[in-house]
Structures are given as C-alpha cells and as structure tokens.
C-alpha positions in Angstrom: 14.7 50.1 28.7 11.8 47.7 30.2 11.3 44.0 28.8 8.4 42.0 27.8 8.0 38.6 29.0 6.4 36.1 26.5 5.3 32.7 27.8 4.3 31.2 25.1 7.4 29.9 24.1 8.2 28.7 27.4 5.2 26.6 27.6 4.8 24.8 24.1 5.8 20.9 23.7 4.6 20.1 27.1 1.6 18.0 28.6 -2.0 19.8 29.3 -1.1 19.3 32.8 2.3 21.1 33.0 1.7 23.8 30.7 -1.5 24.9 32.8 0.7 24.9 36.0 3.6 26.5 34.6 1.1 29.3 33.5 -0.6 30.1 36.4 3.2 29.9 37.9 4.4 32.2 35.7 1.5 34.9 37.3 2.1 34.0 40.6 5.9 35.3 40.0 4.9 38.2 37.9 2.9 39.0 41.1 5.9 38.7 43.2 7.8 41.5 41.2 10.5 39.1 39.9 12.7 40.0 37.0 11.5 38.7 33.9 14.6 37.5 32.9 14.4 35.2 36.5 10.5 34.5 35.2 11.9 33.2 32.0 15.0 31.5 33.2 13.1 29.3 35.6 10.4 28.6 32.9 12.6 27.3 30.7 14.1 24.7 33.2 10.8 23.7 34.1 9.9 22.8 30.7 12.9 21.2 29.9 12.5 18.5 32.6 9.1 18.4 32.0 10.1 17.6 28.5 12.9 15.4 29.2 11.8 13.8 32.6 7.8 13.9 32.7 4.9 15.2 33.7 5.7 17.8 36.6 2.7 16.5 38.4 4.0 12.9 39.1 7.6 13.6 38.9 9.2 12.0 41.4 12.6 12.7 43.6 14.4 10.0 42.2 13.5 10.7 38.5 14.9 14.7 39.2 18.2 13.2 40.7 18.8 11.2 38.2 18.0 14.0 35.4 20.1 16.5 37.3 23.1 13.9 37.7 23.4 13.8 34.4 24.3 17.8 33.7 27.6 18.8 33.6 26.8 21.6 35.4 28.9 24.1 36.9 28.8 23.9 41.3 27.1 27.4 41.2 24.4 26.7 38.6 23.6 23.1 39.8 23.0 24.8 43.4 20.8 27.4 41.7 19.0 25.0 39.8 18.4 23.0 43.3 16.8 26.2 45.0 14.6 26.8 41.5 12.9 23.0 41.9 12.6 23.8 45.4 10.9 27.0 44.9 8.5 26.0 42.2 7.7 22.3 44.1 7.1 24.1 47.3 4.7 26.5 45.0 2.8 23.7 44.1 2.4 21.5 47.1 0.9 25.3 48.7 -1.4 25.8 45.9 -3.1 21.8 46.4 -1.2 20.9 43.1 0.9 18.1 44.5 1.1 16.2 48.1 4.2 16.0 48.3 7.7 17.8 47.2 10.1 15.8 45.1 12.9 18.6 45.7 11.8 19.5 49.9 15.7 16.7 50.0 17.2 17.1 47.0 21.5 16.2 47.6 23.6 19.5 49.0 25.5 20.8 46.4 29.4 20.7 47.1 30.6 24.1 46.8 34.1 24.0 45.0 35.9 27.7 44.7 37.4 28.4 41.4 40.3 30.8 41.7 40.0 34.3 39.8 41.2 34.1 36.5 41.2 37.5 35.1 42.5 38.8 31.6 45.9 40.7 32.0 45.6 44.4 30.5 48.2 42.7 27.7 45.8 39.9 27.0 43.1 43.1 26.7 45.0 44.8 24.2 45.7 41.5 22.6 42.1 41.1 22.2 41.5 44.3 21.0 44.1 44.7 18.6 42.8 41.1 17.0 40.9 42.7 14.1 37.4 42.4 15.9 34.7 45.0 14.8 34.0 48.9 16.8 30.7 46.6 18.3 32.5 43.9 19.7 35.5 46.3 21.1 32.9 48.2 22.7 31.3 45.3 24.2 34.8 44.5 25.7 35.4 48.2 26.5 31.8 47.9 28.6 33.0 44.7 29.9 36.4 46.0 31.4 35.8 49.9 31.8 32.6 49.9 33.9 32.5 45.9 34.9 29.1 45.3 33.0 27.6 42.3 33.3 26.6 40.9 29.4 23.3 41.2 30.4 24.0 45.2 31.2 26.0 45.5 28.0 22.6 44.5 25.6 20.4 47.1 26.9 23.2 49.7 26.5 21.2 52.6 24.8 22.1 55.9 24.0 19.6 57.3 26.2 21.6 55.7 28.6 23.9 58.2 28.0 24.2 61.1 30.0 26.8 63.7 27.7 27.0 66.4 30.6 28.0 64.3 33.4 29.8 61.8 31.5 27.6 59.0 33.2 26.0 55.9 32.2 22.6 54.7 33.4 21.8 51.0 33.6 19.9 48.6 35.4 21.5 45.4 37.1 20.6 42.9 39.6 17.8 43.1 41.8 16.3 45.2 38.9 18.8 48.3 40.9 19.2 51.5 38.7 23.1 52.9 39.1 24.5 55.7 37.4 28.2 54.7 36.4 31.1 57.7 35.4 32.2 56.7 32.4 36.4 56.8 32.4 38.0 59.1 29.5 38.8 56.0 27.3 35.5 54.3 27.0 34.3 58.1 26.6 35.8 58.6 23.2 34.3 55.3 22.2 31.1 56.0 24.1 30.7 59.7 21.5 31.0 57.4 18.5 27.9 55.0 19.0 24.2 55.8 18.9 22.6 58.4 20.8 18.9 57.4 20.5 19.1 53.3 20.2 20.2 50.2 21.2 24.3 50.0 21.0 23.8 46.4 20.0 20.3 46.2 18.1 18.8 42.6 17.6 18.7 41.8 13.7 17.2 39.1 14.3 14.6 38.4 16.4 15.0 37.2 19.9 13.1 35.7 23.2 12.3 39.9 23.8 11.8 41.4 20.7 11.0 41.0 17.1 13.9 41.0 14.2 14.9 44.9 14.6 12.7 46.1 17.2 15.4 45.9 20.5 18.2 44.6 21.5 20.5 41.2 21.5 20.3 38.9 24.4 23.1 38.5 27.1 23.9 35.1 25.4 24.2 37.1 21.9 27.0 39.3 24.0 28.6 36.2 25.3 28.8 34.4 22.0 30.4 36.9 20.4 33.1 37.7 22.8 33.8 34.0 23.6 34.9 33.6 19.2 37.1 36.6 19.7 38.6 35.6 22.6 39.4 32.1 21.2 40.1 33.5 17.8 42.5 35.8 19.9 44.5 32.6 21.3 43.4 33.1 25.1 42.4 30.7 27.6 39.5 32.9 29.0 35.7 33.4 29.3 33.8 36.7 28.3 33.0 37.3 32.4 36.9 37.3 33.2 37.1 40.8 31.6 34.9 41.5 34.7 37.1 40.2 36.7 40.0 42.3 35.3 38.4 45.4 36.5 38.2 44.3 40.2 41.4 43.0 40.3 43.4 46.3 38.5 41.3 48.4 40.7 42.6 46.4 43.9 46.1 46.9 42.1 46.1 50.1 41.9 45.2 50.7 45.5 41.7 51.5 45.6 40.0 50.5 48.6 37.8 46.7 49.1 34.5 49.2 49.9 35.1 51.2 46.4 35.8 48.1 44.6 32.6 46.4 46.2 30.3 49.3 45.2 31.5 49.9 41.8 30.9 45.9 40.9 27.6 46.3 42.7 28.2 43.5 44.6 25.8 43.3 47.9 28.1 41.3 49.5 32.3 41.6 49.9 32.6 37.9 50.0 31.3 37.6 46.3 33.8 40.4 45.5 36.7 38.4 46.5 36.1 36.0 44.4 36.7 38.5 41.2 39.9 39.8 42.5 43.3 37.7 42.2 45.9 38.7 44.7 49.7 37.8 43.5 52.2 36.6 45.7 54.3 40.2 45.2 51.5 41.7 46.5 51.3 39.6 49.3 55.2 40.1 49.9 54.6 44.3 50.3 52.4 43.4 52.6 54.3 41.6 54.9 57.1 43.7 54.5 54.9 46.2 56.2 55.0 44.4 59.7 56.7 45.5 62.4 60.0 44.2 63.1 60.5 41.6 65.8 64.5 40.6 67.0 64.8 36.7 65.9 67.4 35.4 69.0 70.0 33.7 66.9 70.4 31.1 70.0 68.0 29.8 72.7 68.5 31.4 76.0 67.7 27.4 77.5 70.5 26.4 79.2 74.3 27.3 78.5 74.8 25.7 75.0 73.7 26.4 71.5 70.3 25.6 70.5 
C-alpha cells in the first residue's frame, strides 16, 4: 500500500528562510525517487536544528557540533545523521543557497560493534504467553516468523495475503517488493486477521493518514512491543526478535546465502551482525579439523623438552 508525504508538518515553527529551503528541498528529493519515509525522516532533523540551533542559512560548523555533541545518540544514527547534514549542506551550497558547507568536515563517527543480542525461543514464548493481545502477538509472530522490520509489520494488509501460495507480499528497503512463504505457525494466525485491511489500522491519526483511514506508524509497532517486552521481565528491544530469526536459522543449519536473502540484507557483513554464534557451536566446528600428531617431546637434541 503507497504513502503520502505531507510537508506541512515538517515545515511549521521555523524561520521564512528555512522553511522556503526545506520546501524546495523536499521537491528536489521527491524528484530523486526517495522513500518518503527517508523524505520525512530527514525533514524532520532539519527542522529540529533549525528550531533548536538557527537559521539553516547562517548555521555554522561549530554551532552543528556542538548541537550534535549533545545527543545521546546511538554510533549508527549519529553517523547517519552526519551523512543527512552533509547531503542537505552540499544541496544547498549547489543550488547558490550557501557559500560554504558547515558539515563538508564534520568529526568521523567512531564505529563501536554491539554484539547480537537476540531473544531465545524461551524468552519468545515467554513473551507470548504474557497476556498480550492477538494484535500484539501477531506483531511479534511477524517479527520472528518472517524477520519484518516494524516498518514492514504496519503496512501488513490482507491484500498482502496471498491464500493459494501461502505467501506474503511487502515492501522493504530500497522501496524492493519480496514475496515471503509464510511458515505453518504464523499461517494459522495469518487466517484469523483481516483479509481486505490494514492488520494494524491507525485509530488515531498519524504523520500518513487521518484517525481510521490507514495504518499505525513503525514507532506505533515499536511502542507497543517495547511495554510487553518489559512488562514480560526481558532485557530486550522490539528489533532483537529480528535478530532471533537469523540466528535460529544459522542454528538450525541453513546456509549464510539463505539467511542473507530471507533478511533482505544487500550485504553479508550487515547479516552478521544479527546472528550470535555460541561457543558450543564454535567447539563442533573445530572438532571438524583434521587431526594433526602433537609430539609429546621435541626431537631437539637428546633430552626432554
């Protein structure tokens, strides 16, 4: 199902200046094709510092440092929000709007890896034996069964829903439409949900849609799984479940290229960062070398050694 990008919202509380820059930026993106949930992401960063720091104009390097040393951002987002300034500075020093380019040496980010954390199939059934609603568990069944981002999970519709193949059709990064097979026990769940509408309709009314006329947003998704997982006692975030499907996949033998493919990951090293790897595995694996005779004794000399 297609979304509608409003900029309205994106725009308001700022100065004359910046709001007349961040519009004709928002057409020079939607000219490029970009998502619109990229569009509005990147809009709303924009007018926060323009809010918070000044007039995007005459905002200078060390003003954005200083703004940005003050998030306690995670390594991954603060290096996204890096490339975003750089991209919409370098956007307006080539349309004549500024001289120069307060984020053209912005710091490097220090990358930091995080090791893969992913819920245990015990601490699944713990969370869904918690006394959460059919809609949440199927937002966890999404979440583990077919590896759905949250974004993925609140577009689910039942159009989606192909009944003779068993498949489900969604659209994920890079705006890419897959087809996933949908495993026998998401199916039974899958059967008792809509089959024309949203799985999770919006209520209320949203960035996309008005109250009732679409779906939640992938923070709605998030919100709601992050207070069952703590209500649930577990030291875990919403996207770990994602991570649980990688990781028992890997378990159960299935092969890097599979795993890759069905995450929809266009690169292996981002995959490896899902999957955790326990030291028992690691043991099989070694055991698996071939043999080599360790001397009991140097053959140096004539003595022991």
């Amino acid at each position: 199902m297609s979304e509608t990008l409003t900029t309205a919202p994106a725009l308001a509380g700022l100065d004359p200046a910046s709001a007349e820059v961040l519009e004709e930026w928002t057409y020079s993106m939607q000219a490029q094709d970009l998502s619109p949930k990229t569009i509005r992401e990147r809009l709303i960063l924009m007018r926060t510092v323009g809010r918070e720091v000044g007039p995007l104009l005459t905002l200078t390097k060390r003003e954005l440092v200083r703004w940005m040393a003050g998030k306690t951002w995670a390594s991954s987002t603060r290096a996204q929000r890096r490339a975003d300034f750089h991209t919409f500075f370098t956007w307006l020093q080539d349309e004549d709007h500024r001289v120069d380019n307060p984020a053209a040496k912005l710091p490097r980010v220090a990358t930091r890896s995080v090791a893969p954390n992913p819920f245990t199939v015990d601490e699944i059934n713990t969370l869904l034996n918690g006394g959460i609603y059919r809609r949440t568990r199927a937002m966890v069944a999404l979440h583990y069964y077919l590896g759905l981002r949250v974004s993925e999970i609140a577009r689910v519709h039942g159009r989606d829903i192909n009944r003779a193949t068993r498949t489900l059709k969604t659209i994920g990064k890079g705006r890419k439409e897959v087809t996933l097979p949908i495993p026998d026990p998401l199916w039974e769940l899958a059967q008792s949900m809509p089959e024309d509408g949203y799985w999770f309709p919006n209520y209320v009314a949203n960035k996309l849609f008005a109250a009732g006329e679409g779906h939640v947003m992938g923070n709605s998704i998030s919100g709601v799984l992050s207070d069952a997982i703590k209500r649930a006692g577990l030291d875990h975030r919403p996207h770990q479940l994602r991570a649980a499907t990688a990781t028992e996949m890997h378990r159960a033998g299935v092969s890097a290229f599979t795993i890759q493919n069905g995450m929809r990951h266009s690169m292996m090293q981002t995959t490896t960062k899902y999957l955790l790897v326990e030291p028992e595995q690691i043991r099989a694996g070694l055991d698996l070398l071939p043999a080599v005779a360790i001397p009991s004794r140097s053959s140096r000399g004539h003595g022991p050694r």
